[in-house]
C-alpha positions as protocol buffer text, in pm:
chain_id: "A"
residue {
  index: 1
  type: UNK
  ca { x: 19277 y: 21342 z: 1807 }
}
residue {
  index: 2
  type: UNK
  ca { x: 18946 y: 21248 z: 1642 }
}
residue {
  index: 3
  type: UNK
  ca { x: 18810 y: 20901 z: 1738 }
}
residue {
  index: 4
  type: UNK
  ca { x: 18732 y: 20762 z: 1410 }
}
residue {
  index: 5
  type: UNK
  ca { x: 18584 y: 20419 z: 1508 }
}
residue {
  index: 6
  type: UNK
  ca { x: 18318 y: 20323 z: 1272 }
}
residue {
  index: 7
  type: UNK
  ca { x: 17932 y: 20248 z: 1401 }
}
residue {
  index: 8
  type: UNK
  ca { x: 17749 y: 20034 z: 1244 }
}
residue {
  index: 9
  type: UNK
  ca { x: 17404 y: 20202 z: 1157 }
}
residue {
  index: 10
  type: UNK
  ca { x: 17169 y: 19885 z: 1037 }
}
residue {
  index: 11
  type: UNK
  ca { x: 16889 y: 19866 z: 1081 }
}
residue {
  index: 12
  type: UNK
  ca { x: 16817 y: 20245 z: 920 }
}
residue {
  index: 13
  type: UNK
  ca { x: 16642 y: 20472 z: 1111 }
}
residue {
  index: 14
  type: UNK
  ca { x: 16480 y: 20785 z: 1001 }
}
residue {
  index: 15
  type: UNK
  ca { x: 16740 y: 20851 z: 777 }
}
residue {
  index: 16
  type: UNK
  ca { x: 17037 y: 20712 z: 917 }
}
residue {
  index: 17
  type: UNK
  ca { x: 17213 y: 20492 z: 664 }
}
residue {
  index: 18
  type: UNK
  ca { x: 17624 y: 20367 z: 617 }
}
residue {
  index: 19
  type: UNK
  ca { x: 17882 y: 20377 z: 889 }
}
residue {
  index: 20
  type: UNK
  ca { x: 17876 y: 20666 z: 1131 }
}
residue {
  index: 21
  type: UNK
  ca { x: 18209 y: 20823 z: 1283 }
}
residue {
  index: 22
  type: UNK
  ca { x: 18271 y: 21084 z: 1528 }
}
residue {
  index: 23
  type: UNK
  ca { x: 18353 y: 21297 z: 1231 }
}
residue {
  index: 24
  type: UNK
  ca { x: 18020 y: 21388 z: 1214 }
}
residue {
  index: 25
  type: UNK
  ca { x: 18047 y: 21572 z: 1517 }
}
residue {
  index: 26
  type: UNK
  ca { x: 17877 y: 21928 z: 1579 }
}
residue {
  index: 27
  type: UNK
  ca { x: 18093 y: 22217 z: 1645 }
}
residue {
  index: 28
  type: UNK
  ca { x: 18026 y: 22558 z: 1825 }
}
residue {
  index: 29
  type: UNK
  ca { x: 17661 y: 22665 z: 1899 }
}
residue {
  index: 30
  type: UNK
  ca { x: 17551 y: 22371 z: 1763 }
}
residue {
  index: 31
  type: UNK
  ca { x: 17690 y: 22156 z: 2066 }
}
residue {
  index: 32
  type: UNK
  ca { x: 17469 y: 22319 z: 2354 }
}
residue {
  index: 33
  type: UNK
  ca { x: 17176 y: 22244 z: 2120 }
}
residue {
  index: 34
  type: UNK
  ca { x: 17309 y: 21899 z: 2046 }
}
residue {
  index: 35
  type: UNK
  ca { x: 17384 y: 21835 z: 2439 }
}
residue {
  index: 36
  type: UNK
  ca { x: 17047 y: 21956 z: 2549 }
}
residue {
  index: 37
  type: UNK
  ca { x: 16882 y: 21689 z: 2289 }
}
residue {
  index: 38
  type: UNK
  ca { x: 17090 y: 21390 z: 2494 }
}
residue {
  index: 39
  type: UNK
  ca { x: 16954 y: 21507 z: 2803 }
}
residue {
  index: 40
  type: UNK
  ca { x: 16594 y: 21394 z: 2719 }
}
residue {
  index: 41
  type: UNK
  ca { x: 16490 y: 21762 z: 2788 }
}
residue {
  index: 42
  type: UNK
  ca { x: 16168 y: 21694 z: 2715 }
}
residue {
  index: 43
  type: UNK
  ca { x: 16104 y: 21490 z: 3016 }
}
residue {
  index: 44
  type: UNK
  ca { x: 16408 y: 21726 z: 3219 }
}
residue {
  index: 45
  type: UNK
  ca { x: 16176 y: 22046 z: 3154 }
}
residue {
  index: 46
  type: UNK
  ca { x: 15837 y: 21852 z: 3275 }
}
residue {
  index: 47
  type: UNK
  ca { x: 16007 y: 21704 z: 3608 }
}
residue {
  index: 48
  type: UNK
  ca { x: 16130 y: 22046 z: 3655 }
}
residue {
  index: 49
  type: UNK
  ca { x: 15822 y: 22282 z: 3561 }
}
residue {
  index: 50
  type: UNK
  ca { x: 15608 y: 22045 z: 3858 }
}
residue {
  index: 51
  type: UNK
  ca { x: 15894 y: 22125 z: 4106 }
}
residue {
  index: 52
  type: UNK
  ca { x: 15826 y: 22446 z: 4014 }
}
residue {
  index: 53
  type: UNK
  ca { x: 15495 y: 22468 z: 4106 }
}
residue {
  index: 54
  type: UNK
  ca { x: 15520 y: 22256 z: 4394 }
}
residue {
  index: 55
  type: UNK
  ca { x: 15761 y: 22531 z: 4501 }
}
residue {
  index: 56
  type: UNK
  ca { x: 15490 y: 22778 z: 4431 }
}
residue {
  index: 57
  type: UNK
  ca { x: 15245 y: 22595 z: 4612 }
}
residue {
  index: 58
  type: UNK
  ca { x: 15417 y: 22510 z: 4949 }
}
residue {
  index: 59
  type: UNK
  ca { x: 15473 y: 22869 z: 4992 }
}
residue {
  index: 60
  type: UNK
  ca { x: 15853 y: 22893 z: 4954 }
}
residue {
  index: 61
  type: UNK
  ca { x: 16048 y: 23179 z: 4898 }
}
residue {
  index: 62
  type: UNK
  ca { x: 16134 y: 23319 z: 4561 }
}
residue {
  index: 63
  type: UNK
  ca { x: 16518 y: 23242 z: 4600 }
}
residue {
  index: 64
  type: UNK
  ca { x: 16453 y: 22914 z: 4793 }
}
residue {
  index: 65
  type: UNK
  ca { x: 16193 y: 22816 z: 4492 }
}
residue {
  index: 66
  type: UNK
  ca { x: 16439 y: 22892 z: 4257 }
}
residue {
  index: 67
  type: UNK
  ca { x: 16677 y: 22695 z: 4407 }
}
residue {
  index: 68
  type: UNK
  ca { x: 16566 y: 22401 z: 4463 }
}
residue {
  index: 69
  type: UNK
  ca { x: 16393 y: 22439 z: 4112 }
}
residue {
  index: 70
  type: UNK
  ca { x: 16758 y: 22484 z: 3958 }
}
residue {
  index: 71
  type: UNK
  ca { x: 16854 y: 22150 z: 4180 }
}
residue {
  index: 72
  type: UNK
  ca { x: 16613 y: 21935 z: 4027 }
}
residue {
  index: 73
  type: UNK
  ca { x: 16658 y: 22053 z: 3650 }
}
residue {
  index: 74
  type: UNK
  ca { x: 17044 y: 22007 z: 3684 }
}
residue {
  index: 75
  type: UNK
  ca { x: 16967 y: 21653 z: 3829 }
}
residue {
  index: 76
  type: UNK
  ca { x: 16730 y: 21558 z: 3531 }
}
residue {
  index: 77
  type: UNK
  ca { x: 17034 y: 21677 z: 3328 }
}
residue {
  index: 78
  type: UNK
  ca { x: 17265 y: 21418 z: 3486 }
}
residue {
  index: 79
  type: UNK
  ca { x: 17005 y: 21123 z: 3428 }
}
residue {
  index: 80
  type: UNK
  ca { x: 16914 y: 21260 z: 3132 }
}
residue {
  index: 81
  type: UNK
  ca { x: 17310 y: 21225 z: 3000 }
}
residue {
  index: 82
  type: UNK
  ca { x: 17393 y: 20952 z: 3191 }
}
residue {
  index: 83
  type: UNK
  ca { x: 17048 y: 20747 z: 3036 }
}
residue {
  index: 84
  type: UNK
  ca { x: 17203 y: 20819 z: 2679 }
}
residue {
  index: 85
  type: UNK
  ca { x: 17570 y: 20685 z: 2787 }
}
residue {
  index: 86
  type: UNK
  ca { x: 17468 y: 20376 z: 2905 }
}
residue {
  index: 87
  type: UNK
  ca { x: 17221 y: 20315 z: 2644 }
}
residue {
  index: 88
  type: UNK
  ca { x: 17459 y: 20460 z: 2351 }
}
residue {
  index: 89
  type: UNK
  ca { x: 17578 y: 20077 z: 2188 }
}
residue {
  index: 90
  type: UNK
  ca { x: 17191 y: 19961 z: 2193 }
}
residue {
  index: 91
  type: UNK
  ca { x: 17097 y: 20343 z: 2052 }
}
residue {
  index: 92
  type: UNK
  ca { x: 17312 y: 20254 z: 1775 }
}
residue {
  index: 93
  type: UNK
  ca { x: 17256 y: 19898 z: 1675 }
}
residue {
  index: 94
  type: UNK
  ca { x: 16866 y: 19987 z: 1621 }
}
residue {
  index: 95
  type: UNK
  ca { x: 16996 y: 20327 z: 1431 }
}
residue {
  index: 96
  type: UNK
  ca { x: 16856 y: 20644 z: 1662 }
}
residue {
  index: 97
  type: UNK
  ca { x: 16879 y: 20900 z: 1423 }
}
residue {
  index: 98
  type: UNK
  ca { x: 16708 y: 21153 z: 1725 }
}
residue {
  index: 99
  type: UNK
  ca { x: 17015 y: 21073 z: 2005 }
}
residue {
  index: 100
  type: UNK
  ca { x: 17358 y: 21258 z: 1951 }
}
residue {
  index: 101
  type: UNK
  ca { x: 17575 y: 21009 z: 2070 }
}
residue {
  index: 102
  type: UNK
  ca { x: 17434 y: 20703 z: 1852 }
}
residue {
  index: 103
  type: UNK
  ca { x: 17482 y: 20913 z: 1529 }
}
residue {
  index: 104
  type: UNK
  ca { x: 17832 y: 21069 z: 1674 }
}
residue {
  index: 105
  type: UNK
  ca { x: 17791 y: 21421 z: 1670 }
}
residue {
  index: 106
  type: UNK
  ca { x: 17902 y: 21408 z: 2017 }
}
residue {
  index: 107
  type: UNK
  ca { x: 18158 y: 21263 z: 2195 }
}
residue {
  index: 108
  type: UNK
  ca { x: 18141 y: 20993 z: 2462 }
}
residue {
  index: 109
  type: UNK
  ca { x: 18398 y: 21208 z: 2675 }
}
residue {
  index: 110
  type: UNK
  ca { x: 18220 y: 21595 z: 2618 }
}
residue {
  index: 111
  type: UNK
  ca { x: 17863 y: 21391 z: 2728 }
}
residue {
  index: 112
  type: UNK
  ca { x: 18055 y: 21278 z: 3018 }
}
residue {
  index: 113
  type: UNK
  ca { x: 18226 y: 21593 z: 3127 }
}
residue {
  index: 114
  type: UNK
  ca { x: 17867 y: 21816 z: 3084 }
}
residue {
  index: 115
  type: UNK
  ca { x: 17743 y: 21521 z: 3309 }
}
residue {
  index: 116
  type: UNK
  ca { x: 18019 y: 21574 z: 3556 }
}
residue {
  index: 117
  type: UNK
  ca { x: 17966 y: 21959 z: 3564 }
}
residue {
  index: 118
  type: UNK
  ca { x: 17584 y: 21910 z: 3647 }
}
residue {
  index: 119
  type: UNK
  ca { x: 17649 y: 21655 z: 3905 }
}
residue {
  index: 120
  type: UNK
  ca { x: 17866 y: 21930 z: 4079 }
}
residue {
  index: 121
  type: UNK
  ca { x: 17598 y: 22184 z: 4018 }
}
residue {
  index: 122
  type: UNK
  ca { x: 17302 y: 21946 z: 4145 }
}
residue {
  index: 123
  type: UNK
  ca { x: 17539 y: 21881 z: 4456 }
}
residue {
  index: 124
  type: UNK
  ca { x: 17610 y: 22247 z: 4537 }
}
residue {
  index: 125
  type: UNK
  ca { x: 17196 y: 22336 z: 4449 }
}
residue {
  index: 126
  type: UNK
  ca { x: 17100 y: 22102 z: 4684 }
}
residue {
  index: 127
  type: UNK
  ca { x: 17283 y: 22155 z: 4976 }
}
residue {
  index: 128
  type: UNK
  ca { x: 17223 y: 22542 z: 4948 }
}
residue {
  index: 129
  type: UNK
  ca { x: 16870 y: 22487 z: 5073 }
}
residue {
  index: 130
  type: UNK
  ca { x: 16935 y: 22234 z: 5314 }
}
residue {
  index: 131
  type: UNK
  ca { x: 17056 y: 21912 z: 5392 }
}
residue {
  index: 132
  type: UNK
  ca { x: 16736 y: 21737 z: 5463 }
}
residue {
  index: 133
  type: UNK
  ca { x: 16592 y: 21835 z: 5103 }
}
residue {
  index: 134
  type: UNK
  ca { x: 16941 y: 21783 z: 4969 }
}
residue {
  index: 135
  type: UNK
  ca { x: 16981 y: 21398 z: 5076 }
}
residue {
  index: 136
  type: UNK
  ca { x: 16620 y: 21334 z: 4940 }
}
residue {
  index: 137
  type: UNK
  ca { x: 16686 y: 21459 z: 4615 }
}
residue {
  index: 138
  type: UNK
  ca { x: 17039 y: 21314 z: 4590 }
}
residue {
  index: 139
  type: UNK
  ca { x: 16998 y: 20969 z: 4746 }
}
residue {
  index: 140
  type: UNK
  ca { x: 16642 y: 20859 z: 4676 }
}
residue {
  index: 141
  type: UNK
  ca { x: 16525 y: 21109 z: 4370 }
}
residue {
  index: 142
  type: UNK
  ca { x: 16860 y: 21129 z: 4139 }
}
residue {
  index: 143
  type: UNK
  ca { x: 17030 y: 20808 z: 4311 }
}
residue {
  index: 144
  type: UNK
  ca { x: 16692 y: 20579 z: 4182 }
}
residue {
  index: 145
  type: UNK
  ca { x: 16693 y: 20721 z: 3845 }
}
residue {
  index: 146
  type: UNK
  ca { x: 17052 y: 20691 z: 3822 }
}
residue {
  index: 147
  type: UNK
  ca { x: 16981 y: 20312 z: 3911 }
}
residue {
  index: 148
  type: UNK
  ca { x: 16726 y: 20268 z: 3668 }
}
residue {
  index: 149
  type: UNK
  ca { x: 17006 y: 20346 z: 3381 }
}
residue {
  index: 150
  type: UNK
  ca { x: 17223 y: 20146 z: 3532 }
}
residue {
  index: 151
  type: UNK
  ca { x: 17078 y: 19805 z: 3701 }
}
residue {
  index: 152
  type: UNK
  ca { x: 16667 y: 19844 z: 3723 }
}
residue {
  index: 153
  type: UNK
  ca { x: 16597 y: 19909 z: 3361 }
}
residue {
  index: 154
  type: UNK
  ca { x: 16605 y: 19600 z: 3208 }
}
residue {
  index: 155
  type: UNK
  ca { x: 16466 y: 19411 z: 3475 }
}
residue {
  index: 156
  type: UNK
  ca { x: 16080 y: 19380 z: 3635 }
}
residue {
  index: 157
  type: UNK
  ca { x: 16157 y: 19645 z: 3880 }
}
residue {
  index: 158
  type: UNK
  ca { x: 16198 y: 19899 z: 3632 }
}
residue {
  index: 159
  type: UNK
  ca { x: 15898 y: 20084 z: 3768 }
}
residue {
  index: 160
  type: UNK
  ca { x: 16074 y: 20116 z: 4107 }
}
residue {
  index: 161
  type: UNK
  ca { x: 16272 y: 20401 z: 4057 }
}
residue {
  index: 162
  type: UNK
  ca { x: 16027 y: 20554 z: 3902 }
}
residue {
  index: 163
  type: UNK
  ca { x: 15764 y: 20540 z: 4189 }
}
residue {
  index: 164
  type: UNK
  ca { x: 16044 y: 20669 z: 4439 }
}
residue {
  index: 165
  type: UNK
  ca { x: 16186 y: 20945 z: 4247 }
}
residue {
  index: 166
  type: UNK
  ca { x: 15856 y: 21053 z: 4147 }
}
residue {
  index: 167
  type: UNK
  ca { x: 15731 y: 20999 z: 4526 }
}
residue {
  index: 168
  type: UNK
  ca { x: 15945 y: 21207 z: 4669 }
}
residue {
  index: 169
  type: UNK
  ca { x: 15972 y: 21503 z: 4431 }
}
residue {
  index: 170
  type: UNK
  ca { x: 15740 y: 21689 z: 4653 }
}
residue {
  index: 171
  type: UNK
  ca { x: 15932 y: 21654 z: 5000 }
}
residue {
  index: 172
  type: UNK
  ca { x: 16242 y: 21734 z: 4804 }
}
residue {
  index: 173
  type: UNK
  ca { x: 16099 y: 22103 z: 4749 }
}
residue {
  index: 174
  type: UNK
  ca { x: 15931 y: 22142 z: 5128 }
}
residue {
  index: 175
  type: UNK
  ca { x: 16192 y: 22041 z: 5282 }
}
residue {
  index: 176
  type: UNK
  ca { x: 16337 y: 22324 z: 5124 }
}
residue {
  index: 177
  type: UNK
  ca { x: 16107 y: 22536 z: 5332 }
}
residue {
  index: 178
  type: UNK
  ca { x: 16207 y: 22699 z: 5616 }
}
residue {
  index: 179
  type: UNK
  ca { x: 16148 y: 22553 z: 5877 }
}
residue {
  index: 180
  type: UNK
  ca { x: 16175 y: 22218 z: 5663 }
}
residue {
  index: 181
  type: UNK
  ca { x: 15836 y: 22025 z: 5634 }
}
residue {
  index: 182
  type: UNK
  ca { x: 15732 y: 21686 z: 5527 }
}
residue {
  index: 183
  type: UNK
  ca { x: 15429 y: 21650 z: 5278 }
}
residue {
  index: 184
  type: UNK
  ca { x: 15116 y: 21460 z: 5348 }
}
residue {
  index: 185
  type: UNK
  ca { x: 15161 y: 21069 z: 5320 }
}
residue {
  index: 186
  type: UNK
  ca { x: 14869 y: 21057 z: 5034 }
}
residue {
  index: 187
  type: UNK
  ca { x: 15084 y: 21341 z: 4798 }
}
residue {
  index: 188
  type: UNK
  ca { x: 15411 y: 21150 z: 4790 }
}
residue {
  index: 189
  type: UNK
  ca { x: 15161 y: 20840 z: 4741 }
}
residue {
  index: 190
  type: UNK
  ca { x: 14989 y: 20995 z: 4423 }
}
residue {
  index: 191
  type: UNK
  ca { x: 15322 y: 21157 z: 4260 }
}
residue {
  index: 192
  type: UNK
  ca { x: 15466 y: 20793 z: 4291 }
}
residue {
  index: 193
  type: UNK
  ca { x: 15137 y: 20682 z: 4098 }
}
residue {
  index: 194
  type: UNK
  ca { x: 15213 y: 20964 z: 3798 }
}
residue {
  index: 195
  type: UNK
  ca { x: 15600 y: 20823 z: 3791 }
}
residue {
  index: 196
  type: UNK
  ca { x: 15507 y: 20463 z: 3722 }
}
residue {
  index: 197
  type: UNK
  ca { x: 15224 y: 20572 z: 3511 }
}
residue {
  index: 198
  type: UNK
  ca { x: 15485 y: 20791 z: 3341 }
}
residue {
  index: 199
  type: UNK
  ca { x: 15713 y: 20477 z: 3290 }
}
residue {
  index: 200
  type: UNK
  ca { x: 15449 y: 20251 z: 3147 }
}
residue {
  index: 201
  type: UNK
  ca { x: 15327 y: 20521 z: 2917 }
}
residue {
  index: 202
  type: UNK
  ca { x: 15673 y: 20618 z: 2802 }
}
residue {
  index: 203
  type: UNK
  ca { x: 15813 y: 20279 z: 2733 }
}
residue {
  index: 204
  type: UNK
  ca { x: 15533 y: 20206 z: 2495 }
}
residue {
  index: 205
  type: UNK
  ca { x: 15710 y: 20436 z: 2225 }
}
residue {
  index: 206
  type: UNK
  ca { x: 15985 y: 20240 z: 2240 }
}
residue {
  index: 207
  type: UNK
  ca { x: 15915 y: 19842 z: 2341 }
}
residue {
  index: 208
  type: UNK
  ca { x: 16025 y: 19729 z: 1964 }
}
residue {
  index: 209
  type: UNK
  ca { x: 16355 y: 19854 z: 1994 }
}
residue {
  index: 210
  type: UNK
  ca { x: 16409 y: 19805 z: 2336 }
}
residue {
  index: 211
  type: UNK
  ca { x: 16312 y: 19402 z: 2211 }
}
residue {
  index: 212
  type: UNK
  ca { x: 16557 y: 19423 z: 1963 }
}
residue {
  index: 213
  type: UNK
  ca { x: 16824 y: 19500 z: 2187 }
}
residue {
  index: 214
  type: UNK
  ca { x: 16743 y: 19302 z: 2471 }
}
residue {
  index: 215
  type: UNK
  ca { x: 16586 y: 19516 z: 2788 }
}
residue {
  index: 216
  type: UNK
  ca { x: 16314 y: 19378 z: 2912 }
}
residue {
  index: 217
  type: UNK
  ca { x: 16150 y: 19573 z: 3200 }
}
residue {
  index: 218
  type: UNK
  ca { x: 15794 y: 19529 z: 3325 }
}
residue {
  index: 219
  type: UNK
  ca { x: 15637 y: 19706 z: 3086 }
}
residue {
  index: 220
  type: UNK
  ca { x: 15871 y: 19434 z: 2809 }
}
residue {
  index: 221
  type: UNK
  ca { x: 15716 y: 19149 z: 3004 }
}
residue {
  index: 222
  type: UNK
  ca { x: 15349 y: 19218 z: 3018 }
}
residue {
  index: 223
  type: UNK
  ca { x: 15334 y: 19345 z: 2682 }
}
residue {
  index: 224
  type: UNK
  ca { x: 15215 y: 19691 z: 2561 }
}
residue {
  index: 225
  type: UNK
  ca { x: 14799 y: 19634 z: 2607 }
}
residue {
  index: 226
  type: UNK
  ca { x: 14828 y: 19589 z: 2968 }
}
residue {
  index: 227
  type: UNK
  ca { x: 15098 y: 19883 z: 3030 }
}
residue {
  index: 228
  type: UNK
  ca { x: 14811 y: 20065 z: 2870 }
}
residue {
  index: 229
  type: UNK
  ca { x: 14551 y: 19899 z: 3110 }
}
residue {
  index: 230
  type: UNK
  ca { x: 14781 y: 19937 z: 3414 }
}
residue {
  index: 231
  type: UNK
  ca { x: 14865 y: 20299 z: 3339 }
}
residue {
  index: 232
  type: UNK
  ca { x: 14543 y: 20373 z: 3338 }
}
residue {
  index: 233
  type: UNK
  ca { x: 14396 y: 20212 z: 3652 }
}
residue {
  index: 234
  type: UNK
  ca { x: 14687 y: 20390 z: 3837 }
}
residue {
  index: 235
  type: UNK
  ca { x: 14622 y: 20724 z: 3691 }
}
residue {
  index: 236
  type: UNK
  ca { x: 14247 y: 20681 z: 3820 }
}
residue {
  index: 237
  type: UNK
  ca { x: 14378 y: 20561 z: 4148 }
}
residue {
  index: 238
  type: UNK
  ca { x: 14610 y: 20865 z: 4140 }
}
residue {
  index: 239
  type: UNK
  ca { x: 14302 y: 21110 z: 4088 }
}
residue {
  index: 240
  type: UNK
  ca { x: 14075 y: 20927 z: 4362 }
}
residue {
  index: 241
  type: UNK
  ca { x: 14351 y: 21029 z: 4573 }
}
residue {
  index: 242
  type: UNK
  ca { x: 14412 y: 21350 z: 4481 }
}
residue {
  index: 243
  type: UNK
  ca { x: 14060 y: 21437 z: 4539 }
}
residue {
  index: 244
  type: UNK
  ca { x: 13965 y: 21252 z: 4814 }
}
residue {
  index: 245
  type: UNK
  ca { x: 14305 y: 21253 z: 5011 }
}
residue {
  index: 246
  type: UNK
  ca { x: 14278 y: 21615 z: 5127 }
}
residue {
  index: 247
  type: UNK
  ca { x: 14058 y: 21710 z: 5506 }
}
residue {
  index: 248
  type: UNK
  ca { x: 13720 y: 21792 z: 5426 }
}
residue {
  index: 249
  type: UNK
  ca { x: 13497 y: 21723 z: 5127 }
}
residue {
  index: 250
  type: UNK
  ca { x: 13602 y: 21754 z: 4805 }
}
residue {
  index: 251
  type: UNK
  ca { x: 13494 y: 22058 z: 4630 }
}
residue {
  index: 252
  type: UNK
  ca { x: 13277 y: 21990 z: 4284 }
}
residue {
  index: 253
  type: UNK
  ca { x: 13553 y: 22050 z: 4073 }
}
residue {
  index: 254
  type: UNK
  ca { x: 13733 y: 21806 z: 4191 }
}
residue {
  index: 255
  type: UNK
  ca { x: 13402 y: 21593 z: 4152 }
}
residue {
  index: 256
  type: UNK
  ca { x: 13417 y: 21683 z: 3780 }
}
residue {
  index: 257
  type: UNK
  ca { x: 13773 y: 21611 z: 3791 }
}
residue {
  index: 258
  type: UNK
  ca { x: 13762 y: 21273 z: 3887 }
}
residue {
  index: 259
  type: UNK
  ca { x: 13459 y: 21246 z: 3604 }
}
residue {
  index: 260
  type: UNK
  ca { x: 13633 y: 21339 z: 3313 }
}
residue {
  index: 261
  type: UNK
  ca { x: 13948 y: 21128 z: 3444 }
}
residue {
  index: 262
  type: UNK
  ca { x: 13741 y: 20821 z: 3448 }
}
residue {
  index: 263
  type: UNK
  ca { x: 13581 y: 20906 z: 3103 }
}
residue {
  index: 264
  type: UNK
  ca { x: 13951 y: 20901 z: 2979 }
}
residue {
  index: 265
  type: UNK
  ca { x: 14026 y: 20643 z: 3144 }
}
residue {
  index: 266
  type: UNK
  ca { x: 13742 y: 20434 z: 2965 }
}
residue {
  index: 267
  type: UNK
  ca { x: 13911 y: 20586 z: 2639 }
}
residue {
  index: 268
  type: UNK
  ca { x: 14269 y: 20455 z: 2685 }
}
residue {
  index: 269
  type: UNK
  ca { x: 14072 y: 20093 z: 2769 }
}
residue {
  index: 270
  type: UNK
  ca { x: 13898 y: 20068 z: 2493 }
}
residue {
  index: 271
  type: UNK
  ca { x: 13977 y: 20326 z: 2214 }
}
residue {
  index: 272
  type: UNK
  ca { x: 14137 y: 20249 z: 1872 }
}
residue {
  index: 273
  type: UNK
  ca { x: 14459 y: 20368 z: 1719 }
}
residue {
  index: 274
  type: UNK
  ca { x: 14618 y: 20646 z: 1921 }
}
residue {
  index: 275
  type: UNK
  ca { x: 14286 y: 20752 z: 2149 }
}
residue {
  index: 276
  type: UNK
  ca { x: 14404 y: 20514 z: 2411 }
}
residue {
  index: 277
  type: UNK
  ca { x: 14767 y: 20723 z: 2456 }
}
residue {
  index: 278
  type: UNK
  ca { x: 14633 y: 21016 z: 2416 }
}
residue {
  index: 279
  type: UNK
  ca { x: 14398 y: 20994 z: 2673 }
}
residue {
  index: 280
  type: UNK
  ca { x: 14624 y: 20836 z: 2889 }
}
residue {
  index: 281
  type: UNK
  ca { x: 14835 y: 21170 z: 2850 }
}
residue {
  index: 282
  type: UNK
  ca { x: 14518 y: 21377 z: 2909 }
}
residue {
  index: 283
  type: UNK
  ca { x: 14464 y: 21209 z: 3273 }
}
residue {
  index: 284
  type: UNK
  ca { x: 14858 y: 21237 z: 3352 }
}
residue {
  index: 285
  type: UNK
  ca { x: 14817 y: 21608 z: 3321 }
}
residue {
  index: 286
  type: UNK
  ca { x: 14489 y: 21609 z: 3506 }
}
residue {
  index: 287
  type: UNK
  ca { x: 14701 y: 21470 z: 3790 }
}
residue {
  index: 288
  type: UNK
  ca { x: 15006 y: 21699 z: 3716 }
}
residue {
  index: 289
  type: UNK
  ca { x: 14750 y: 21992 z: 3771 }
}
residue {
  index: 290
  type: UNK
  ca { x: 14550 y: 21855 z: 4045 }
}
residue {
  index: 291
  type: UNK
  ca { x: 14891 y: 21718 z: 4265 }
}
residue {
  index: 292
  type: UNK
  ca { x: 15019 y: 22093 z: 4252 }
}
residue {
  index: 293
  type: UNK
  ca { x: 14630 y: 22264 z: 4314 }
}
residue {
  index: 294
  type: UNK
  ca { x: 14592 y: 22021 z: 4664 }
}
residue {
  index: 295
  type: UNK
  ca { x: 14962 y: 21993 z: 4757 }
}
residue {
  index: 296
  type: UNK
  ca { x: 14941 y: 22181 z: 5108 }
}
């Protein structure tokens, strides 16, 4: 039986005017495109493509890499899903015309059940290439970012989860080595750096409607010039440890590195209009690149 509950839709958003009801909902191909669009796979894809090449640059096998690469993309999946179920009633009053459940062309209970089915799948994934790896990326990388949708989000240790999911993205994939192998202290250090970053930079787009319903995080209570500021002095931190962190000196390019990154960094500080994101952007992938070029 079709749920038929009305939504209200005000304020509009990109289109998105009158009452929405679950009649609205997609059918056939159209569902897989409308189910990857509520599992942020924007963000799901970028988590996944650095475990990737983290895989690729500890040295594990193809069928471990792909693994453990499958194991992390099925576990953005589940936060991905499970972000848009708990966030569906506030998605709604401020009229998301880009989320699937706000604007009903899915169903709370199909969102639920593809969540289940990936939970399963990140379970079975994970333990396949070990249990060490597994608990990492169950308890401390999904379980934290499962906690941020749940609990952290609206309060000033939103960044937390963040910071430890982020952090220990790259022990999740050598522990899925054999034998299993912890990283170096300093490259869990600077991927927690790129997570917080990452949440400072990615609440900006949305601190106005995040206002309007009510979630105030730490990037809500110090306002959206110092996120800026913050995300920026951590990204620099980030790169001074990515360059300096590994034995030896550091080669010239990551001399030049660490140059550009701080002329960025100047940019996000004190350019106008959308310089300051976008060269807060450009240093996160200078840190993407240089985390997976010195991660062993």
């Amino acid at each position: 039986m079709t749920d038929r509950r009305t939504v209200p839709a005000d304020p509009p958003r990109s289109g998105v005017s009158g009452p929405v009801t679950t009649d609205q909902q997609v059918r056939g191909p159209a569902v897989a495109l409308a189910l990857l669009r509520a599992s942020h796979l924007g963000p799901s894809l970028a988590v996944t493509t650095i475990a990737a090449l983290l895989a690729v640059a500890f040295g594990l096998s193809a069928d471990r890499g792909l693994v453990v690469t499958l194991a992390v993309f099925t576990g953005q999946l589940t936060i991905g899903w499970g972000n848009d179920l708990v966030d569906a009633a506030r998605d709604r009053t401020v009229g998301r015309a880009d989320k699937p459940l706000a604007t009903g062309q899915l169903s709370t209970g199909l969102v639920r059940r593809a969540l289940y089915v990936a939970a399963v799948a990140c379970v079975v994934l994970s333990l396949l290439v070990g249990w060490r790896s597994a608990a990492v990326h169950l308890l401390l990388a999904v379980g934290f970012a499962h906690l941020y949708n749940l609990r952290l989000k609206a309060t000033v240790w939103s960044w937390l989860p963040y910071a430890v999911a982020f952090g220990v993205l790259p022990a999740v994939i050598s522990l899925a080595d054999i034998p299993p192998q912890l990283p170096p202290l300093w490259v869990g250090a600077a991927a927690a750096g790129l997570g917080v970053a990452a949440h400072l930079l990615n609440t900006l787009l949305d601190l106005d409607d995040d206002a309007a319903t009510g979630v105030r995080g730490l990037p809500h209570r110090i306002g959206a010039r110092w996120s800026r500021r913050a995300a920026a002095g951590i990204l620099l931190s980030t790169t001074a440890v990515l360059v300096l962190g590994p034995a030896g000196a550091p080669a010239t390019w990551g001399w030049l590195t660490l140059g550009v990154v701080g002329v960025l960094t100047a940019l996000t500080l004190v350019g106008r209009g959308k310089v300051p994101f976008s060269a807060a952007v450009l240093v996160a992938l200078c840190n993407v690149a240089l985390l997976v070029a010195v991660a062993v």
